[in-house]
PyMOL CGO cylinders between C-alpha atoms (Angstrom):
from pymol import cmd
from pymol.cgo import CYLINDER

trace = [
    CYLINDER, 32.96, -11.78, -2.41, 32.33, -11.56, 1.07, 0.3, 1, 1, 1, 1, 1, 1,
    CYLINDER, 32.33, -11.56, 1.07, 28.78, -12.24, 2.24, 0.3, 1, 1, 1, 1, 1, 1,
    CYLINDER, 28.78, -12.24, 2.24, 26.82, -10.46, 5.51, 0.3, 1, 1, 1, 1, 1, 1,
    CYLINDER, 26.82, -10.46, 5.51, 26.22, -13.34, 7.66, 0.3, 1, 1, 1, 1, 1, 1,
    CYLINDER, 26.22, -13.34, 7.66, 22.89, -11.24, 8.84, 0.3, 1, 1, 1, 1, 1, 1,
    CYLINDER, 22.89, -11.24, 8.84, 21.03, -12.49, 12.48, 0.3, 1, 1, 1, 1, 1, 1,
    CYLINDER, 21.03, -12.49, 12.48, 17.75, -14.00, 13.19, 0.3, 1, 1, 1, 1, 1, 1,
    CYLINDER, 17.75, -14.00, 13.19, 16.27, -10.87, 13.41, 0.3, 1, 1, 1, 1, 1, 1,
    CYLINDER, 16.27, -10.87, 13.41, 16.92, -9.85, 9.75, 0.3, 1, 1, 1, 1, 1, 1,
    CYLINDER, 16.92, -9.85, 9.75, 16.14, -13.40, 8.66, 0.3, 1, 1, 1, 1, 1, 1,
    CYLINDER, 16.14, -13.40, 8.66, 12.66, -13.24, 10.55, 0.3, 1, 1, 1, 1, 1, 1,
    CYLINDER, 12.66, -13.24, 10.55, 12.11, -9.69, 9.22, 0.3, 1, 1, 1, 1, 1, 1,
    CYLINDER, 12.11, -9.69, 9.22, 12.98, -10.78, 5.53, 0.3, 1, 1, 1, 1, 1, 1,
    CYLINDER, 12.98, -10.78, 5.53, 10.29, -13.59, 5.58, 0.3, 1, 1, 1, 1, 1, 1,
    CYLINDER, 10.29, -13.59, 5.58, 7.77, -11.58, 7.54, 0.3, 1, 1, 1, 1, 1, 1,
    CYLINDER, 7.77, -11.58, 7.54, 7.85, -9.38, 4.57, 0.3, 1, 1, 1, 1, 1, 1,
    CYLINDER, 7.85, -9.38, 4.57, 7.79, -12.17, 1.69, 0.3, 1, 1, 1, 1, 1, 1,
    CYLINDER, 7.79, -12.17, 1.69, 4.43, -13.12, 4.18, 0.3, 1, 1, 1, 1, 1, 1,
    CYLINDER, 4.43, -13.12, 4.18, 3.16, -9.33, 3.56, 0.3, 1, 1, 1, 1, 1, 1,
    CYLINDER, 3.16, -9.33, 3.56, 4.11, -8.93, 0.14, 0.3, 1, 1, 1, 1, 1, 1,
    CYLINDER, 4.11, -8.93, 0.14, 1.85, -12.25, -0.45, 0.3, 1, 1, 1, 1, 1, 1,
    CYLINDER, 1.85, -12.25, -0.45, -0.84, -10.71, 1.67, 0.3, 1, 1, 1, 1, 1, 1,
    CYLINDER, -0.84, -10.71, 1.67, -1.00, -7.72, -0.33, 0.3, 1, 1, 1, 1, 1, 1,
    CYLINDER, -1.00, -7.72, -0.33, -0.81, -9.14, -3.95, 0.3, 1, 1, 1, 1, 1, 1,
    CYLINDER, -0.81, -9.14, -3.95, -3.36, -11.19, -2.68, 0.3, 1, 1, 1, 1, 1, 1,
    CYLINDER, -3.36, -11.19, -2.68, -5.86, -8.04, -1.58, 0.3, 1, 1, 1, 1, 1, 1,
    CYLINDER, -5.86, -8.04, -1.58, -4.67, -5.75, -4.64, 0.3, 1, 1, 1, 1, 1, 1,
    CYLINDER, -4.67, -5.75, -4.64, -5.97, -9.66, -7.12, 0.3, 1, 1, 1, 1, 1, 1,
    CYLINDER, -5.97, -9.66, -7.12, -9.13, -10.19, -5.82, 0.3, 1, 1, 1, 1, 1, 1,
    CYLINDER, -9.13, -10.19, -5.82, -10.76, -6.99, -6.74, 0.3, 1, 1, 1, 1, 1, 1,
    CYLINDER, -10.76, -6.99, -6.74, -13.47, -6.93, -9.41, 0.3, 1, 1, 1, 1, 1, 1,
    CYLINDER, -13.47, -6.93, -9.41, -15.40, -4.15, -11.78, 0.3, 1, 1, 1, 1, 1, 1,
    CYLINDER, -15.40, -4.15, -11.78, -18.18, -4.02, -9.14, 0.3, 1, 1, 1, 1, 1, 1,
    CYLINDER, -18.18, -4.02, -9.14, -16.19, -2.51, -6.34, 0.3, 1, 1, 1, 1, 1, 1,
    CYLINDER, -16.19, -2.51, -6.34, -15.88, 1.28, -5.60, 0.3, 1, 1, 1, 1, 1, 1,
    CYLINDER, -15.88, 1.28, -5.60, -13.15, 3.34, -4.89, 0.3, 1, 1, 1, 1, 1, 1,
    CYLINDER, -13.15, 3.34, -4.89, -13.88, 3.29, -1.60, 0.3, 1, 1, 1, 1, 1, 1,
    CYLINDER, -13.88, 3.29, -1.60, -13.35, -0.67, -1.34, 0.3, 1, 1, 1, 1, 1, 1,
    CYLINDER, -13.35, -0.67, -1.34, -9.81, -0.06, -3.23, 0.3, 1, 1, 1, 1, 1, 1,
    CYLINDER, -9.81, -0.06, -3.23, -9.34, 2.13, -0.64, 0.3, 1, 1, 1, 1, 1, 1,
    CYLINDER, -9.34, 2.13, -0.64, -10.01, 0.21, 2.29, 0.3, 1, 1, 1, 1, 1, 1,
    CYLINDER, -10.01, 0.21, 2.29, -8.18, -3.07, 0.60, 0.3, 1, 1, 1, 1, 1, 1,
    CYLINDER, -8.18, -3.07, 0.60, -4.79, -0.67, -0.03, 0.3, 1, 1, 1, 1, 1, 1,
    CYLINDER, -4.79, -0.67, -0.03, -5.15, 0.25, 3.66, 0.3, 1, 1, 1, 1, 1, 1,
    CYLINDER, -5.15, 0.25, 3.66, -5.40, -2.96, 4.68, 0.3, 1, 1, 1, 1, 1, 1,
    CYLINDER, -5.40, -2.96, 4.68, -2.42, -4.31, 2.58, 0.3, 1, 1, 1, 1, 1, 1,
    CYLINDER, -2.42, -4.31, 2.58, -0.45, -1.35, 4.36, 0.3, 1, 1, 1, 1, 1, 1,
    CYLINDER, -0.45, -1.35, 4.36, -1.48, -2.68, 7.71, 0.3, 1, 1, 1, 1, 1, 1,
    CYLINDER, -1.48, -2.68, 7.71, -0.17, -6.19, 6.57, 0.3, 1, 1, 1, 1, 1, 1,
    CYLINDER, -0.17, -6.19, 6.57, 2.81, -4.38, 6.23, 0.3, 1, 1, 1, 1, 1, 1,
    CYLINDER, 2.81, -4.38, 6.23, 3.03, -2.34, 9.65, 0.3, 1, 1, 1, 1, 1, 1,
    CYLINDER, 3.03, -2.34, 9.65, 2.24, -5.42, 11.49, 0.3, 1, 1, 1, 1, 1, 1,
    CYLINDER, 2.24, -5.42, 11.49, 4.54, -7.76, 9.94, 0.3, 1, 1, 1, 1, 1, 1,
    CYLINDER, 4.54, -7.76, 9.94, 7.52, -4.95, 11.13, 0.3, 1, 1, 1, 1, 1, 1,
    CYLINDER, 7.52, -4.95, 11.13, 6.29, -5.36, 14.45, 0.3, 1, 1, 1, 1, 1, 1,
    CYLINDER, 6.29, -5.36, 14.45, 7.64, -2.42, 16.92, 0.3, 1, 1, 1, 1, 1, 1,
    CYLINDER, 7.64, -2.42, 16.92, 9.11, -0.07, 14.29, 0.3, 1, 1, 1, 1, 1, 1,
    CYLINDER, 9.11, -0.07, 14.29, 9.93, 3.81, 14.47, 0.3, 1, 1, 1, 1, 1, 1,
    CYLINDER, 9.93, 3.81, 14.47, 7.40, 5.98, 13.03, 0.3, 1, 1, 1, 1, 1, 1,
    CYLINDER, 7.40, 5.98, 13.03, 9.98, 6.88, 10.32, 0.3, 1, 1, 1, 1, 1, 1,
    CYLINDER, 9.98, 6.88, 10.32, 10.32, 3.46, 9.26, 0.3, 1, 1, 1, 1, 1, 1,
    CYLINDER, 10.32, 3.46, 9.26, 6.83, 3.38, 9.85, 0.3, 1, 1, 1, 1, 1, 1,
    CYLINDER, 6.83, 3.38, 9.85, 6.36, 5.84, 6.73, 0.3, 1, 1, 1, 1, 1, 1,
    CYLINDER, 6.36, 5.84, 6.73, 9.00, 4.07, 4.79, 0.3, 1, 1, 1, 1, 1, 1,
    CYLINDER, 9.00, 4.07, 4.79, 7.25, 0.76, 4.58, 0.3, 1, 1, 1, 1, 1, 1,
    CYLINDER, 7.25, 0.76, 4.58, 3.76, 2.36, 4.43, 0.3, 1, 1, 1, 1, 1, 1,
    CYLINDER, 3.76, 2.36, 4.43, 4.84, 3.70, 1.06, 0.3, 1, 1, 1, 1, 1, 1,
    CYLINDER, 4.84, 3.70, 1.06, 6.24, 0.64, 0.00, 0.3, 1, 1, 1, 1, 1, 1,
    CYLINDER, 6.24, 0.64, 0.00, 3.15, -1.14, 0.65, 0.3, 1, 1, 1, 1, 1, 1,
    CYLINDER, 3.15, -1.14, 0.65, 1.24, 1.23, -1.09, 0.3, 1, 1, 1, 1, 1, 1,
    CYLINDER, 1.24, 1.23, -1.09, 3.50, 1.02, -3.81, 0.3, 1, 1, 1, 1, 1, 1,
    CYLINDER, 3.50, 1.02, -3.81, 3.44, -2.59, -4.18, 0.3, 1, 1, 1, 1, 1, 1,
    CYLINDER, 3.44, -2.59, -4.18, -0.81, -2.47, -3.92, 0.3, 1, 1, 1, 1, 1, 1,
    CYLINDER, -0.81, -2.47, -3.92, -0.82, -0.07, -6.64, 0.3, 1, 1, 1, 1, 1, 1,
    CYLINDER, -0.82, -0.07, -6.64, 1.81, -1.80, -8.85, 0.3, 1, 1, 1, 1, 1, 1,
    CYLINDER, 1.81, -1.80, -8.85, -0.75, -5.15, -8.74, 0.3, 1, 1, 1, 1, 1, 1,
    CYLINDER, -0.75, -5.15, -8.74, -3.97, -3.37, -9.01, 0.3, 1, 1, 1, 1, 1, 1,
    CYLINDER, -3.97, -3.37, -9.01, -3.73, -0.08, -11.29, 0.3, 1, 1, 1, 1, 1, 1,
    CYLINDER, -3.73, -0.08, -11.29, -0.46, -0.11, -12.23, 0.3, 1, 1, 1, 1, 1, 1,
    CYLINDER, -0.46, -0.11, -12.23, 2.75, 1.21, -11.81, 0.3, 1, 1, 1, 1, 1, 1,
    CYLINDER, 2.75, 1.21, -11.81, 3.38, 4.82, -9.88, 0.3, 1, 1, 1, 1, 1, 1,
    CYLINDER, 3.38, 4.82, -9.88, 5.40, 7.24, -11.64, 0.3, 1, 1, 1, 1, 1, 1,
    CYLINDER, 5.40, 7.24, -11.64, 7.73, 7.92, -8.89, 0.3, 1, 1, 1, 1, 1, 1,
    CYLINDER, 7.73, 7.92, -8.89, 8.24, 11.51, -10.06, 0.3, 1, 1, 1, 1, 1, 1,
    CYLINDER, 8.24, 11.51, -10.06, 4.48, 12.37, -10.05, 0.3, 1, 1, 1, 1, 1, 1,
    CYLINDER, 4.48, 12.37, -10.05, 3.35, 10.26, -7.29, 0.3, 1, 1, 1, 1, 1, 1,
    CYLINDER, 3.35, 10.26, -7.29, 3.11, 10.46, -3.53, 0.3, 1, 1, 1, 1, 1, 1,
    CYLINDER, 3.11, 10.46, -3.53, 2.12, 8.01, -0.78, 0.3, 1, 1, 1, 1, 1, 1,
    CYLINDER, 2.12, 8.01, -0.78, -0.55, 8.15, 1.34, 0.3, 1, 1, 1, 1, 1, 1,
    CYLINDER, -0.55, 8.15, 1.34, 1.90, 8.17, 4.56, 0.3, 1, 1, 1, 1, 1, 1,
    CYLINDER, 1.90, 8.17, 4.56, 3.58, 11.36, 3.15, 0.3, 1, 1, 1, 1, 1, 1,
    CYLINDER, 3.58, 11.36, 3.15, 0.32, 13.54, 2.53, 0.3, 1, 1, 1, 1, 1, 1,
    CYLINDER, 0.32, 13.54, 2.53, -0.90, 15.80, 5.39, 0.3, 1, 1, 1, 1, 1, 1,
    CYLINDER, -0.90, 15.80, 5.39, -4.61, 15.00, 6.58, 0.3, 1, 1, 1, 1, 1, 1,
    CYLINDER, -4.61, 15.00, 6.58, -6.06, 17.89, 4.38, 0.3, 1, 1, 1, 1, 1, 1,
    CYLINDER, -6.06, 17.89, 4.38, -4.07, 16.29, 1.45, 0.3, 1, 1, 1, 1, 1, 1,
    CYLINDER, -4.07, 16.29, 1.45, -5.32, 13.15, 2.22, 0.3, 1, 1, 1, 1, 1, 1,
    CYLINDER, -5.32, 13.15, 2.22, -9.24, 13.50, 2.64, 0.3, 1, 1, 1, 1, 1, 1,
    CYLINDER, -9.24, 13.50, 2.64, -8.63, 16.38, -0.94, 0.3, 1, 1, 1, 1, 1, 1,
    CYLINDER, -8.63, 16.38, -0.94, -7.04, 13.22, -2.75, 0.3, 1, 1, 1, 1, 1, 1,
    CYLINDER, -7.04, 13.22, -2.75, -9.45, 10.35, -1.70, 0.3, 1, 1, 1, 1, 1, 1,
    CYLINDER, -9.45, 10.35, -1.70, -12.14, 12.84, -2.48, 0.3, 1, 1, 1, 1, 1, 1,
    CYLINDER, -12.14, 12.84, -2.48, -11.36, 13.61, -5.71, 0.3, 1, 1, 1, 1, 1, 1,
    CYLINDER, -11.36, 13.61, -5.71, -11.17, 9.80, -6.97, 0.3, 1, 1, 1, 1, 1, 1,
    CYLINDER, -11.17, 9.80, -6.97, -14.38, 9.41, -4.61, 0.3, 1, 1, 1, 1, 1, 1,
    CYLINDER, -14.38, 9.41, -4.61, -16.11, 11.93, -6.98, 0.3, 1, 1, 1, 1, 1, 1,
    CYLINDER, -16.11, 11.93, -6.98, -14.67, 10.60, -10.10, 0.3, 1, 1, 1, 1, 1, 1,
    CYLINDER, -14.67, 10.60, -10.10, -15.59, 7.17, -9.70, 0.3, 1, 1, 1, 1, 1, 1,
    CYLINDER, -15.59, 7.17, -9.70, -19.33, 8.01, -8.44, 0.3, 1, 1, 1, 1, 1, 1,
    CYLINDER, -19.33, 8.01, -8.44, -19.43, 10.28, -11.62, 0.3, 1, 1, 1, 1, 1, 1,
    CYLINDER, -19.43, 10.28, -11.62, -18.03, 7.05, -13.83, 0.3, 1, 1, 1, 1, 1, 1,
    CYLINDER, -18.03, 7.05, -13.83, -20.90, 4.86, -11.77, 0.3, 1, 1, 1, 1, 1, 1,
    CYLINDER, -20.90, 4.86, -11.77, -23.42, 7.29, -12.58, 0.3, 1, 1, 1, 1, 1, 1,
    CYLINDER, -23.42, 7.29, -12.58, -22.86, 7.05, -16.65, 0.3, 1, 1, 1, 1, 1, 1,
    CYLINDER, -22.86, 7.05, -16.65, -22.77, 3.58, -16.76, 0.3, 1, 1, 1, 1, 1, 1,
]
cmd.load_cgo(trace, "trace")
């Protein structure tokens, strides 16, 4: 079997994004019952950011593509798993679809907060 002998650049990429991935299962672990949705929020946008910045200078296609990812591996280490036929990143919603979808875990969690 033949093997890609792949340059620096994919190298450097590759362990830029073993350096995110760590970053973000790091941010998704250290959350606790006390936080709100909005702090998940903020920590899954900062775990995306980890992502954007380890790509460096990236198209904004590719820009979407590991925005998802990132969000995908955030969820997978702090709520769970996606189902991939029901579910849809962040980077792919309009801003209407956004602010409707944040809001409606916004609500639901100060609801939760409020019984307890």
């Amino acid at each position: 079997m033949e093997t890609k002998n792949f340059n620096a650049d994919v190298r450097n990429g590759a362990l830029a994004c073993i350096d995110a991935m760590k970053i973000i299962e790091q941010i998704a672990g250290s959350g606790n019952s006390d936080w709100s949705i909005d702090d998940c929020f903020k920590n899954q946008n900062i775990a995306v950011n980890a992502a954007l910045l380890a790509a460096g200078d990236v198209p904004k296609r590719l820009q979407g593509l590991i925005s998802a990812m990132a969000e995908y591996i955030y969820m997978c280490n702090s709520a769970g798993t996606p189902n991939l036929e029901l579910w849809k990143p962040e980077a792919a919603m309009t801003d209407d679809e956004l602010r409707a979808y944040r809001l409606t875990y916004i609500e639901s969690d100060a609801e939760i907060r409020a019984v307890s």
